[in-house]
C-alpha positions in Angstrom: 24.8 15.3 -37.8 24.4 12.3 -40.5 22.2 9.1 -39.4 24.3 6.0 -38.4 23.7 3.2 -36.5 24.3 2.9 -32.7 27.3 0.3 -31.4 25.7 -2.7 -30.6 27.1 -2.2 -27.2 25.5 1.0 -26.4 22.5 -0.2 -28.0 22.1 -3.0 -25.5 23.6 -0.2 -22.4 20.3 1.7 -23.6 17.8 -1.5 -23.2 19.5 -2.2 -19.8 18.2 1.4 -18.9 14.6 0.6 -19.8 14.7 -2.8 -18.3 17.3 -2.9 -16.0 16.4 0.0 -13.1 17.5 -1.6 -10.5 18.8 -4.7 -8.8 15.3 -6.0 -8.1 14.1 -5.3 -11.7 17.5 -7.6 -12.4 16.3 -10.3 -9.9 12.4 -9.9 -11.0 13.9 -11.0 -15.2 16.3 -14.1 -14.0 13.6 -15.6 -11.7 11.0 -15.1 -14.0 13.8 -17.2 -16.5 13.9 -19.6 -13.8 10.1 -20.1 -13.5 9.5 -20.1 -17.4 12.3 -23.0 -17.3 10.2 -25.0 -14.7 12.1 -24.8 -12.1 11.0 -26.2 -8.7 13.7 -24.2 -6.0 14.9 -20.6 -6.7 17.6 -19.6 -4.4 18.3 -16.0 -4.9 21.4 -14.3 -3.3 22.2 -10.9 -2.8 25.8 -8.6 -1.4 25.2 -4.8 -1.0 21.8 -4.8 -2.0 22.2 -6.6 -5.6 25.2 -4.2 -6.5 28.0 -6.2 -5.7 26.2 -9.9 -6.4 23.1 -11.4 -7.7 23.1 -14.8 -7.6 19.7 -17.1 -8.6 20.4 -20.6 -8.4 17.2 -22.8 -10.1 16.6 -26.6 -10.9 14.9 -25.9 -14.1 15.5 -27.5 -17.7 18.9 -25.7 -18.1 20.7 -25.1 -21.6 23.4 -26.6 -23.9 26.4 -24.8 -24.7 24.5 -23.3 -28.2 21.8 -22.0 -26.1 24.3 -20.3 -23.7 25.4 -18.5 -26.6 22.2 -17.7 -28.2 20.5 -16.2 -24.5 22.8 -13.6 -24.2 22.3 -12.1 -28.1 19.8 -9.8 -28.3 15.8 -11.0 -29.0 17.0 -14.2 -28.6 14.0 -16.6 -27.0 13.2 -19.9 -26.4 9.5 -18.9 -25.3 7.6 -17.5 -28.7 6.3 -19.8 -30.7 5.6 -18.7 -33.9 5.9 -15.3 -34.2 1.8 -14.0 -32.5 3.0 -11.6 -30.0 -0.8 -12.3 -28.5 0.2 -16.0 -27.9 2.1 -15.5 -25.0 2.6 -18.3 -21.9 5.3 -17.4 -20.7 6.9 -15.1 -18.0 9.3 -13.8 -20.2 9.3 -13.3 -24.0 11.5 -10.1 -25.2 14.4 -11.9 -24.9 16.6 -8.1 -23.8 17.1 -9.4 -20.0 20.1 -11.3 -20.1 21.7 -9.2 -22.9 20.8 -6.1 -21.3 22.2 -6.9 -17.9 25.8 -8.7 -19.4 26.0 -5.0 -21.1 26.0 -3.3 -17.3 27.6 -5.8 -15.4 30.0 -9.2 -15.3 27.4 -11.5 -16.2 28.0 -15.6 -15.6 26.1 -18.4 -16.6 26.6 -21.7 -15.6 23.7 -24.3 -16.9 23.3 -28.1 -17.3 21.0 -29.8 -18.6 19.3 -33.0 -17.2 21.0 -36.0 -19.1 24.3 -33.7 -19.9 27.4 -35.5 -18.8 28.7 -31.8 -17.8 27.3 -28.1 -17.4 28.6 -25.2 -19.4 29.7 -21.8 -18.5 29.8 -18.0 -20.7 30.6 -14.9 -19.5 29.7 -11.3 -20.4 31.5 -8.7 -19.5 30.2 -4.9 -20.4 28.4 -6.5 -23.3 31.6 -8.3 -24.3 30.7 -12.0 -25.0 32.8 -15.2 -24.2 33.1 -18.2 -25.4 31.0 -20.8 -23.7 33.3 -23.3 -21.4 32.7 -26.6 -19.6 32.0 -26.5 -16.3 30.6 -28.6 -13.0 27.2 -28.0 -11.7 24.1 -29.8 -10.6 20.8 -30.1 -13.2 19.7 -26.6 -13.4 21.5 -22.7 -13.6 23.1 -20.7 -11.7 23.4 -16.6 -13.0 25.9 -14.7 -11.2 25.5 -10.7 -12.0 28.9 -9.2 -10.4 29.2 -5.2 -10.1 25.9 -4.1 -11.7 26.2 -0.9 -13.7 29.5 -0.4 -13.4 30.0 -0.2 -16.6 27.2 2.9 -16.4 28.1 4.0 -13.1 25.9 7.4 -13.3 23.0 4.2 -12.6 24.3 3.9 -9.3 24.0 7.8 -8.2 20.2 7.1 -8.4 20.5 3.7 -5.9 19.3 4.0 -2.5 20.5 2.4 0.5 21.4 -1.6 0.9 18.3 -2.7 3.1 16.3 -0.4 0.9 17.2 -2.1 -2.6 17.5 -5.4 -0.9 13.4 -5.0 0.4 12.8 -4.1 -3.3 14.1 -7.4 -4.3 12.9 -9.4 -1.7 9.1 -7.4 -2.9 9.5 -8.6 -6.3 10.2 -12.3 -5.0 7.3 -12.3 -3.0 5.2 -11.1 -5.7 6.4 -14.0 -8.0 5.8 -16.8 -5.4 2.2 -15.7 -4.8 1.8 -17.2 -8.5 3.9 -20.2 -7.7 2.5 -21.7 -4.4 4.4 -24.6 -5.5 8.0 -23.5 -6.2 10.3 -22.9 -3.2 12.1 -19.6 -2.9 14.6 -18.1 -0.5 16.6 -14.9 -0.5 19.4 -14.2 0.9 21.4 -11.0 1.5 25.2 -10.6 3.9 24.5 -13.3 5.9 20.5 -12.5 6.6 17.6 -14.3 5.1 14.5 -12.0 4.5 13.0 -14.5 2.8 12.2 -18.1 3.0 9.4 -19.5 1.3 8.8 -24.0 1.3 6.8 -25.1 -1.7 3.1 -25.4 -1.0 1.9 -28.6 -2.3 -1.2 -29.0 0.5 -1.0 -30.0 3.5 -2.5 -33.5 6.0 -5.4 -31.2 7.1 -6.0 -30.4 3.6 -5.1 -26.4 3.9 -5.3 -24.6 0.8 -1.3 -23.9 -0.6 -2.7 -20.8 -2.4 -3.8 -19.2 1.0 -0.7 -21.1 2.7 1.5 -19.3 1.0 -0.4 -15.7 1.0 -0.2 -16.1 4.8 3.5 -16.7 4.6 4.1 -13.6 2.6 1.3 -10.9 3.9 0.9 -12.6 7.4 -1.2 -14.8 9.6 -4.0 -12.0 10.3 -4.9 -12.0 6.6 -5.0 -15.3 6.4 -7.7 -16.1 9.2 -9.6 -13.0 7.7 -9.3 -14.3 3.9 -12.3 -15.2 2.2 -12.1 -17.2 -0.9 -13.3 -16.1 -4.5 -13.0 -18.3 -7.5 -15.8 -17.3 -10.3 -15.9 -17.8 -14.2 -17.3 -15.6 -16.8 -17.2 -16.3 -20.5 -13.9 -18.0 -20.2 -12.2 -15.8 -18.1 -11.8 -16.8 -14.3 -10.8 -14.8 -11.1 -9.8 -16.6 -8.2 -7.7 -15.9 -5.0 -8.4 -14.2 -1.7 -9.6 -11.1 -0.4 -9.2 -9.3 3.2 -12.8 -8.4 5.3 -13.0 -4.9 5.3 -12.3 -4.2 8.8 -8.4 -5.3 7.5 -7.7 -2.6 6.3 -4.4 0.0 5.2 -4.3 3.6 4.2 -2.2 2.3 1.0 -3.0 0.4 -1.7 0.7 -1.9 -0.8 -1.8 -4.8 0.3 -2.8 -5.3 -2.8 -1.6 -7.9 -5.0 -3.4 -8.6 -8.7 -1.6 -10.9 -10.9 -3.3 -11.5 -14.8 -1.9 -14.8 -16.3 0.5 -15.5 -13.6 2.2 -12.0 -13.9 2.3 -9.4 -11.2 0.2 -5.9 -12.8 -0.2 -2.9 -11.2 -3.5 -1.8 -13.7 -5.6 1.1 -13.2 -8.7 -1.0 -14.6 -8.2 -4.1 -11.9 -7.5 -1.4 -9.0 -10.8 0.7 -9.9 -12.8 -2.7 -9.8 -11.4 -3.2 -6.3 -12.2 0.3 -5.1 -15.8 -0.2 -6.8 -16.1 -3.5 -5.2 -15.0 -2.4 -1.2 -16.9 1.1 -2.1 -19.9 0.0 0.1 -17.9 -0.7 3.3 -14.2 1.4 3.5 -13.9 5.5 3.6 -11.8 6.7 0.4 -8.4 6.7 2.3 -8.8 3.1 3.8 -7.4 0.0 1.0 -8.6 -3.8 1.5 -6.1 -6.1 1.2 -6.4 -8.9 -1.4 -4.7 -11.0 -3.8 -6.6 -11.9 -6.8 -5.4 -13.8 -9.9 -6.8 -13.2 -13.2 -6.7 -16.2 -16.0 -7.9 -14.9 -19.4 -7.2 -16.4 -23.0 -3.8 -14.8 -24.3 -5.8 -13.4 -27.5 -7.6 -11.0 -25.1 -5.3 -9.5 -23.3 -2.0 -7.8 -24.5 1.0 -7.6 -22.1 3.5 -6.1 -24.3 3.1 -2.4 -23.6 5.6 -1.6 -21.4 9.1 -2.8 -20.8 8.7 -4.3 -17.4 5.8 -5.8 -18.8 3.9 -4.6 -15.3 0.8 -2.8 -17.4 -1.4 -4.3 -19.4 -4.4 -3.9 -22.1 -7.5 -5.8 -22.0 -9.7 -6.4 -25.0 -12.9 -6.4 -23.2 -12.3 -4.0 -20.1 -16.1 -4.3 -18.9 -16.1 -8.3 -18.9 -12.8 -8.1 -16.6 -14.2 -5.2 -14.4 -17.9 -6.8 -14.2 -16.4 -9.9 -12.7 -14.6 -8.5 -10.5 -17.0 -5.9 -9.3 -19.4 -9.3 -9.0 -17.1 -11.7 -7.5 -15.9 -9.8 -5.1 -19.2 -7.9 -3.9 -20.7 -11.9 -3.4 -18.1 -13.0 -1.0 -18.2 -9.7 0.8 -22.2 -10.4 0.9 -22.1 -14.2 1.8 -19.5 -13.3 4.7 -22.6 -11.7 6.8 -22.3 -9.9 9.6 -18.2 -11.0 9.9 -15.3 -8.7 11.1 -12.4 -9.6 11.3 -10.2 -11.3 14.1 -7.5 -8.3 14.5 -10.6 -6.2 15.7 -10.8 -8.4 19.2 -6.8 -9.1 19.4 -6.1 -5.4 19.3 -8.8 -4.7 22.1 -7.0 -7.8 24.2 -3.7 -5.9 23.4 -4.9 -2.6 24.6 -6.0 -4.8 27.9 -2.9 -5.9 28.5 -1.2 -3.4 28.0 -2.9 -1.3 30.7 -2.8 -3.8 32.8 1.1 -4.0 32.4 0.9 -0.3 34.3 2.2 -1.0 37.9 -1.1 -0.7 40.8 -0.7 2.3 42.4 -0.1 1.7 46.4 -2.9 2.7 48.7 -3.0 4.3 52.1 -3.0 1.1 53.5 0.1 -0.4 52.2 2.7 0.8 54.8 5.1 -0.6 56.8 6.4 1.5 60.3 9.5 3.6 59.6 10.3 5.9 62.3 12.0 9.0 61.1 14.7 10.2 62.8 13.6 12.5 65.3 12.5 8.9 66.6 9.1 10.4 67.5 6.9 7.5 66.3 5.3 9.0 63.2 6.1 8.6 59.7 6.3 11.1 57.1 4.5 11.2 54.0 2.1 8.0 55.4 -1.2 8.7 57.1 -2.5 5.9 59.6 -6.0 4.8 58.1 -8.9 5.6 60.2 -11.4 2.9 61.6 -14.0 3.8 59.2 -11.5 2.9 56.3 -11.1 0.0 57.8 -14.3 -1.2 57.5 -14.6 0.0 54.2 -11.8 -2.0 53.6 -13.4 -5.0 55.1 -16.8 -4.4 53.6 -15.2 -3.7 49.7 -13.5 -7.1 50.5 -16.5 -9.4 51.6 -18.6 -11.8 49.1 -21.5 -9.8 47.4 -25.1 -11.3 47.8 -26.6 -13.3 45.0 -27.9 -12.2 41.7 -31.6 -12.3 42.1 -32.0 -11.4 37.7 -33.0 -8.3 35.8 -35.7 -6.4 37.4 -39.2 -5.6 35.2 -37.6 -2.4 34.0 -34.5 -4.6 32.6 -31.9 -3.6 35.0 -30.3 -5.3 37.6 -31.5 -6.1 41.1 -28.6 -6.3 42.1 -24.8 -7.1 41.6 -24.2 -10.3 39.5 -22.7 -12.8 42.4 -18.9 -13.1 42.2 -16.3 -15.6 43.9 -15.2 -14.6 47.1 -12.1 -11.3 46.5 -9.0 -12.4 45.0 -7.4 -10.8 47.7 -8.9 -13.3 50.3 -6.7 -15.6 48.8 -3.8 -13.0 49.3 -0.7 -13.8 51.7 -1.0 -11.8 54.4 -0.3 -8.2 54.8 0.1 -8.4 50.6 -2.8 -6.5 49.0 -2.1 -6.2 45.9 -3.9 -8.6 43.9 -2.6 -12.1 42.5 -3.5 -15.5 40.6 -6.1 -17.3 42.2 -5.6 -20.1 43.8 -6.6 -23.7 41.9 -9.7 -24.4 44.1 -10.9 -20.5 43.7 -10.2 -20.4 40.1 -12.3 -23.9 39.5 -14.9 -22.4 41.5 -15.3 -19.1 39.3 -14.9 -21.0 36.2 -17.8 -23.9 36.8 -20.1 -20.5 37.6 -19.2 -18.9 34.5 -20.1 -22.2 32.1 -23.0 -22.6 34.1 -23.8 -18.9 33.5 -22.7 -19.5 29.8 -25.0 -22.7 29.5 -28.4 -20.4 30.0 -27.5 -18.6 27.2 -29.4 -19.0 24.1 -26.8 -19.9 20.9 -27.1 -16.5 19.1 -23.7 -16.0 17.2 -23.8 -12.2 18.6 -25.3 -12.9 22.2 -28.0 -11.9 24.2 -27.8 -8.2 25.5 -26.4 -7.9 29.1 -26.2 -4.2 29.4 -25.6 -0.8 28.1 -22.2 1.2 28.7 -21.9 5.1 29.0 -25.2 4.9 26.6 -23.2 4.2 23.8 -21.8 0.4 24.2 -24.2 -3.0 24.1 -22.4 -5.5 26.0 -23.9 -8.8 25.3 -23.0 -12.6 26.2 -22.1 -15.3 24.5 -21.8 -19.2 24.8 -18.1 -18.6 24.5 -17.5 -14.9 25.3 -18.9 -11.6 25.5 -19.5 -8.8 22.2 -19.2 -5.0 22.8 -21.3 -3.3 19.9 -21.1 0.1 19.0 -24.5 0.9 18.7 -24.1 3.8 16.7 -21.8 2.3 13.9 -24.5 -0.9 14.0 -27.4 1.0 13.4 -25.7 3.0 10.2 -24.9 0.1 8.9 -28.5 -1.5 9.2 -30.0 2.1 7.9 -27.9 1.9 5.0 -28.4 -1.5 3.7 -32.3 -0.4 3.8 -31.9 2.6 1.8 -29.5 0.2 -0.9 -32.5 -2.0 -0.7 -34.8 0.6 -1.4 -33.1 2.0 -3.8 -32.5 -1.0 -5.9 -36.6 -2.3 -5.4 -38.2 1.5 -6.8 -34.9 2.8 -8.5 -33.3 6.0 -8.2 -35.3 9.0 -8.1 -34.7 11.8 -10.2 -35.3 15.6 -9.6 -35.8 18.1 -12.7 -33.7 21.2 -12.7 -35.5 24.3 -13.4 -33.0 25.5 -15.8 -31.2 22.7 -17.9 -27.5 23.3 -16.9 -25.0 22.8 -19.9 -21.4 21.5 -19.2 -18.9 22.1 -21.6 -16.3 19.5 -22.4 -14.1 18.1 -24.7 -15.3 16.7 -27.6 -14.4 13.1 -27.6 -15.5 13.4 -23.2 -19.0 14.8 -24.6 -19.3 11.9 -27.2 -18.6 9.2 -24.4 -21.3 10.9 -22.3 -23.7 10.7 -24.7 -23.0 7.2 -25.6 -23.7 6.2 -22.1 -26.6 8.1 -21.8 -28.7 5.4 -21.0 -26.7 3.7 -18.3 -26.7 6.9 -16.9 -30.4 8.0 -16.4 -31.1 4.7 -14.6 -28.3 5.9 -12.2 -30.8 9.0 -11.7 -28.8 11.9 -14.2 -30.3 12.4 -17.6 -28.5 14.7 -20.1 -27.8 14.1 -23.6 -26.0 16.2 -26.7 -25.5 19.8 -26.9 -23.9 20.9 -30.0 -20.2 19.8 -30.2 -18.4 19.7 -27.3 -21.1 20.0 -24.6 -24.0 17.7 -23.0 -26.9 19.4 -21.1 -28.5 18.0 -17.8 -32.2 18.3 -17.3 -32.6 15.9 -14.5 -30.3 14.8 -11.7 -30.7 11.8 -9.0 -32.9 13.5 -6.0 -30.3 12.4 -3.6 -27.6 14.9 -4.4 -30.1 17.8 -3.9 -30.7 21.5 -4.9 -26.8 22.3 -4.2 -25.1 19.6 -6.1 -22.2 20.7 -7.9 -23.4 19.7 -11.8 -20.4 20.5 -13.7 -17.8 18.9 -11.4 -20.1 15.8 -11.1 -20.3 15.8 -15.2 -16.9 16.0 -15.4 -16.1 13.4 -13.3 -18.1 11.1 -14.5 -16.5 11.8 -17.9 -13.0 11.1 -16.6 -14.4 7.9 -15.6 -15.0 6.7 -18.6 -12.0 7.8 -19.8 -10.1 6.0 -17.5 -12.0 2.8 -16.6 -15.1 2.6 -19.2 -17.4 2.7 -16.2 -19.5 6.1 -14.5 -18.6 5.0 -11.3 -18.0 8.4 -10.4 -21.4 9.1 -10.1 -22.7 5.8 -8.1 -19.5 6.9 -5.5 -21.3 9.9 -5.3 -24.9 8.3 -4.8 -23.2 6.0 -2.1 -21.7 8.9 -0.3 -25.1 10.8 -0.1 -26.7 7.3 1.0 -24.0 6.6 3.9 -24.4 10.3 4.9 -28.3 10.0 5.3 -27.6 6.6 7.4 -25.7 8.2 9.5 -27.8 10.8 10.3 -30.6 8.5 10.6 -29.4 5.8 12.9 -29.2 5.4 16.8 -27.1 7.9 18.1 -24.6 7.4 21.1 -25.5 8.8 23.9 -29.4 7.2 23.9 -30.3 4.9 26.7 -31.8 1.5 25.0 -33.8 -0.6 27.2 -32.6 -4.2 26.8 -35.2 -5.8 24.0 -34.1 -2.5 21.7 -30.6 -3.6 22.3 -31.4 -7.4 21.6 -33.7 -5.9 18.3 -30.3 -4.7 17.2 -28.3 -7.4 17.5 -31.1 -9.9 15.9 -30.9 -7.4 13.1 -27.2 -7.1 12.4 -27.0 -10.9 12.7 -29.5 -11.0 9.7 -28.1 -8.2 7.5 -24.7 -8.5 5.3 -21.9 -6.3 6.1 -22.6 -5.4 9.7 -19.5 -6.3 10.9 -18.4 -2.9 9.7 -19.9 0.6 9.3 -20.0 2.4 6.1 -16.1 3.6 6.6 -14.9 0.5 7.4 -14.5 1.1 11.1 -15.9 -2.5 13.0 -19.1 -2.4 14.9 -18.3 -4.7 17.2 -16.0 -6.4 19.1 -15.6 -10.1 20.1 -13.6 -11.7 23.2 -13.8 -15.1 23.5 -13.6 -16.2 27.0 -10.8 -18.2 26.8 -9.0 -14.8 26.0 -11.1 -12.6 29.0 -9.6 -15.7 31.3 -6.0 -15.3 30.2 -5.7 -11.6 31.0 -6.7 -12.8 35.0 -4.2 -15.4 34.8 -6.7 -18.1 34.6 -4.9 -19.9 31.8 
C-alpha cells in the first residue's frame, strides 16, 4: 500500500484513544483546563457514569470567541510559553484534550470572559467543528461532553458498570483537589453526590487546609494519625502528610504523591516510600500518605506519557534521598506513637460483645405450672440454699484494697462500689445503669485512684494477663502492651544502633562465588562497588558480564542465597538507582534476630520488669509498633472505658 496521510478526523479519533480511555480520563483533562484557568469552583456532573454527560462547570478566566475556535484545533495551547517543553507550569500543555474528545463525542463549549458583555458557544460534533455562537452564561465555562465514543462505539465494549466508572471519576477528582485545598469541587452523578469538597482557606482554630482537606477525602482516622513533613533540599521541597504505621492497608490505594501539583503514580517516589516505612510494616502492609513534591521544571520532565501520570527526574537520588530522609525523621520524632484506630477498634470489639444478649441464669424464673397442674415446672430447676448464698455472697461489697504485697501481687481484690445489681429493681437481675449517686460514688474513687498515679505517658504497671498482656494505668486511662511485640521492637532498635556505631560486619567466603549477569547489570554493580561493601558485600569485576563476591555481610550467614541476592540488588539499580535490595535483606535478618531475642509471651514478669519495659518503650522511637507494623499497645482513655458501662 502507498504512504498517505491520515483524515484529520481519524487522526484526532486515534489521539482520543491514547488520551481519552475513559470518562474519568475525560473528566481528569477538563478540570485540569479548569484549574490551569484559575478557577475557584469546579462543579462536575455526570449521567450513566460519564457516557451519556459530562458536564464541568468552572469560574475561571474563560475565552473569547477566537479562542473557542482555536481550543478545539489540534496542539492548540494557551499554556507553553516559548516553545521549552521543560518550562512547564501548567496542568495541561499538549493541547489534544478538547480536540480529541469533540472527535468521540458532541462536544459544547460555552465560555465568557470576565468584562465580556456576552459568552460564546461552539460545538463539535465527531470532530466536525462549528462555528462559534453567542450565548448567556455567568464569568467562567461550562463543557458539556454528550454521548462519549459514540462515534467509536467498539470504546464502549471495554466500559464497566455506571457506579464503577463514576468511582473512577469521582478518584481522579479527589486526586486533583488534594493539590488544590483551595478550589471547591463537587460531583455529581443521577441525582447522587459522591463528592463534595468546600474550599479550604484555614479555618478560626487555625487548622491546616492541606490536612483539612486530606481528611475530607481519605477520612478522619488519617487525619488524627497524620504527621506533618515539609523539608528542603537543594531547591527541591517535599511537604504533606504521612500515616503512622500502625495505619496501615494491604494496597498501595492510600497513597497519593503529586510532583508539581500533578497526581504520579512513579516507581522511584513509591520505592522511596517502601524504603522509608521499611523499618516498621511487613512487605504486604502499605502506609498511607500524601506527599507533594515541588521541584524546578528544568529537572524533571513530565512529558513521557500521554496521561502525563509518569514522569522522569534528572537527579533520581536527590528526590529519593529526601524522601527516604524526610520521611524516616517524622516517623523518628513521632516516638513511641500508635495510632488512634488501634484503641477505637478494641472499644468496638467491646461493644460489640457486649451487644450479645446475657444469658439467663437458674435463678431467673417465674412459676409456670404445667399442665398436669402438679406444681413443678419443666425445664427450670429450683435453686438450692447453698446457691443462694452464693448468690448473696457474689453480690456483697468486697473488703478494701490493702496494696501490692512484697512479691508485687495483690493482697487482695482492688475495693469496688457496692454491685450494680444492688441498685437493680427487684426480682430484675440482669444488670443496668447505675444509679446517679452510685455512679458519682465510683467515679470520685477512680480520680482519686487516678491522682496517685505518677504522669508517665504509658502508665505505671498494674498487672500481668495470661503472661503475655501488661496492663498498666494511666492519669486518664489504662494501656494493654503486648509484651512480646514491645520487646522486639526495643531489641531491634539496639541492634540498628549497633549496627550503625561499629558497622556492618562482613564474613569471607571460602570460595569467591561468581554471578553472571548482564553486561550493563555487571557494570552498575561494579560502579557501586563501594556503596556496597559498607553495606557488608564486597565483589567487584569479573571479566564481561560477571562480578565475583568474596565477602558478604555476617548477618545473612553460611546459607545465604549469593546469586539471587546479587541479582537483586542489580535490579535495584536498574529500577530505582539505589541497592536497597540488599539493606531490605539486612533489615529482615535484623527483625528476625529481634524476634527471636525478645521477651516471649507466655513469661511471668514481676511488676518492676514490666515497668523496665514500659520506661524503655517510652524512650525508644517507633515502639508504638513492632517490626511488621502490628501495634504494641493499646490505649483506652477512661472517658471511653466509662461509656461502655453507661457512665456517660
Amino acid at each position: 500500500m502507498p504512504i498517505r496521510l491520515l483524515p484529520e478526523t481519524l487522526v484526532n479519533r486515534i489521539a482520543a484513544g491514547e488520551v481519552v480511555e475513559r470518562p474519568a480520563a475525560a473528566v481528569k483533562e477538563l478540570v485540569e483546563n479548569a484549574l490551569d484557568a484559575g478557577a475557584r469552583r469546579i462543579d462536575v456532573t455526570l449521567r450513566d457514569g460519564g457516557k451519556a454527560l459530562i458536564q464541568v462547570v468552572d469560574d475561571g478566566g474563560g475565552m473569547t470567541a477566537d479562542e473557542l475556535s482555536l481550543a478545539v484545533e489540534r496542539h492548540a495551547t494557551s499554556k507553553l510559553p516559548g516553545d521549552d517543553l521543560l518550562n512547564i507550569h501548567t496542568l495541561g500543555f499538549r493541547g489534544e484534550a478538547l480536540p480529541s474528545i469533540g472527535a468521540v463525542s458532541r462536544l459544547t463549549i460555552t465560555s465568557r470572559q470576565p468584562g465580556s458583555d456576552s459568552a460564546w458557544a461552539l460545538t463539535v460534533e465527531g470532530g466536525a467543528k462549528g462555528r462559534p455562537v453567542p450565548a448567556a452564561h455567568p464569568v467562567g465555562t461550562r463543557i458539556e461532553v454528550r454521548d462519549l465514543f459514540y462515534a467509536t462505539p467498539a470504546r464502549l465494549k471495554f466500559l464497566k458498570t455506571t457506579r464503577t466508572e463514576t468511582d473512577h471519576a469521582v478518584d481522579v477528582v479527589q486526586r486533583l483537589a488534594m493539590a488544590h485545598p483551595e478550589v471547591a469541587f463537587t460531583v455529581a452523578d443521577e441525582g447522587r453526590t459522591p463528592l463534595r469538597l468546600p474550599a479550604q482557606r484555614g479555618t478560626l482554630n487555625g487548622e491546616d487546609p492541606l490536612l483539612a482537606r486530606l481528611g475530607a477525602i481519605m477520612g478522619r482516622e488519617f487525619q488524627e494519625n497524620a504527621l506533618p513533613i515539609d523539608a528542603r533540599r537543594e531547591g527541591v521541597r517535599l511537604y504533606g502528610h504521612i500515616g503512622l504505621p500502625t495505619l496501615n492497608k494491604n494496597t498501595t490505594a492510600g497513597q497519593y504523591l503529586f510532583v508539581n501539583g500533578r497526581p504520579v503514580r512513579d516507581k522511584l517516589l513509591l520505592g522511596a516510600v517502601r524504603g522509608a516505612y521499611a523499618d516498621f510494616l511487613a512487605r504486604d502492609r502499605h502506609p498511607l500518605l500524601a506527599l507533594f513534591l515541588d521541584i524546578p521544571c528544568e529537572d524533571v520532565d513530565v512529558n513521557v506519557h500521554p496521561a502525563k501520570t509518569e514522569v522522569r527526574f534528572r537527579d533520581q537520588g536527590l528526590v529519593r534521598g529526601l524522601i527516604v530522609g524526610a520521611l524516616k525523621h517524622a516517623l523518628a520524632g513521632a516516638g513511641h506513637r500508635a495510632s488512634t484506630t488501634v484503641g477505637q477498634a478494641a472499644l468496638a470489639s467491646f461493644r460489640a460483645d457486649g451487644a450479645r444478649p446475657i444469658p439467663q441464669t437458674a435463678f431467673q424464673w417465674q412459676p409456670q405450672p404445667h399442665a398436669g397442674g402438679g406444681g413443678s415446672w419443666p425445664g427450670i430447676t429450683r435453686p438450692t440454699a447453698g446457691q443462694v448464698e452464693a448468690a448473696r455472697a457474689f453480690q456483697a461489697p468486697v473488703a478494701a484494697w490493702e496494696g501490692p504485697t512484697a512479691e508485687g501481687s495483690a493482697a487482695a481484690q482492688p475495693a469496688y462500689a457496692p454491685s450494680i445489681l444492688a441498685d437493680a429493681p427487684h426480682g430484675d437481675m440482669v444488670p443496668g445503669p447505675l444509679s446517679p449517686g452510685l455512679a458519682s460514688a465510683v467515679a470520685a474513687m477512680a480520680r482519686a485512684n487516678a491522682d496517685d498515679v505518677p504522669d508517665f505517658p504509658l502508665g505505671i504497671a498494674r498487672a500481668q494477663v495470661h503472661q503475655t498482656y501488661i496492663v498498666s494505668q494511666t492519669r486518664d486511662g489504662m494501656v494493654i502492651v503486648d509484651q512480646h511485640a514491645a520487646h522486639e521492637r526495643l531489641v531491634y532498635e539496639r541492634i540498628k544502633q549497633s549496627m550503625v556505631a561499629q558497622g556492618v560486619k562482613r564474613q569471607m567466603l571460602l570460595i569467591p562465588e561468581v554471578v553472571e549477569l548482564e553486561e550493563a547489570a555487571a557494570s552498575r554493580l561494579a560502579e557501586r562497588s563501594d556503596e556496597l561493601a559498607e553495606l557488608g558485600l564486597c565483589l567487584e569485576s569479573f571479566g564481561t558480564g560477571a562480578v565475583v563476591v568474596r565477602e558478604i555481610p555476617a548477618l545473612l550467614g553460611a546459607k545465604a542465597d549469593i546469586k539471587a541476592l546479587v541479582t537483586d540488588i542489580a535490579d535495584e539499580l536498574a529500577e530505582l538507582g539505589d541497592q536497597h535490595a540488599l539493606k531490605e535483606r539486612l533489615e529482615e535478618v535484623c527483625s528476625s534476630m529481634a524476634c527471636h531475642g525478645s521477651v516471649r509471651a507466655g513469661r511471668v514478669l514481676t511488676l518492676g520488669e514490666m515497668d523496665a519495659l514500659l520506661r524503655e518503650m517510652e524512650a525508644t522511637p517507633h515502639s508504638g509498633q513492632c517490626n511488621h507494623g502490628r501495634p504494641t499497645y493499646v490505649e483506652l482513655k477512661l472517658a471511653d472505658i466509662e461509656r461502655l458501662f453507661g457512665r456517660r
